[in-house]
N, C-alpha and C positions, 0 to 999 in steps of 0.2 A: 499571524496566529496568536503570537502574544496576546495582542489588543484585545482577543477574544477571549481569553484567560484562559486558553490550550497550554497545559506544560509538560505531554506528552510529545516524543523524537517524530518530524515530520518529513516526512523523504521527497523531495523535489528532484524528477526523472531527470536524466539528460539525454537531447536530443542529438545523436551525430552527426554531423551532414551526411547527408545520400540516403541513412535508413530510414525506413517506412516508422519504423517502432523504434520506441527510445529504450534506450541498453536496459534499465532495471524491469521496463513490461517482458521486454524479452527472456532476460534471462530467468526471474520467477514464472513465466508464463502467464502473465496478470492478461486480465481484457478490457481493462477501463477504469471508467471513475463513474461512479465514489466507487473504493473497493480498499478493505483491511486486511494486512497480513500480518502474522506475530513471525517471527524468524525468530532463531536461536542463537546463542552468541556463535556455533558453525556454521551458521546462515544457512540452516535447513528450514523451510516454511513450515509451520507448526501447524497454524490455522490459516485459511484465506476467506474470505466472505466479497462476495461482488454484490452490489447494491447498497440500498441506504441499510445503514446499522437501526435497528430496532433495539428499544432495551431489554425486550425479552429476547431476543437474540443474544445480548448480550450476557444476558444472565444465563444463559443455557448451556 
């Protein structure tokens, strides 16, 4: 992500053995990739967006 001169926090799931879905799709209820979430410092999802980020999306 660096390389790519990303200096925003980038979340890498983990997968447990035997689940189907790895802990953090689960627990926010995500469904894929690409997909953004904002959380709060209590780790409530603020905003989630599934698909690719557009930048008027972004702006909106």
């Amino acid at each position: 992500m660096k390389k790519k001169g990303n200096t925003h926090p980038v979340g890498i799931d983990l997968h447990l053995p035997g689940e189907e879905i790895p802990e953090t799709m689960r627990a926010y209820q995500t469904r894929g990739t690409p997909e953004m979430a904002i959380i709060n410092r209590s780790g409530m999802v603020r905003l989630q967006r599934f698909g690719d980020l557009t930048l008027h999306w972004v702006k909106s």
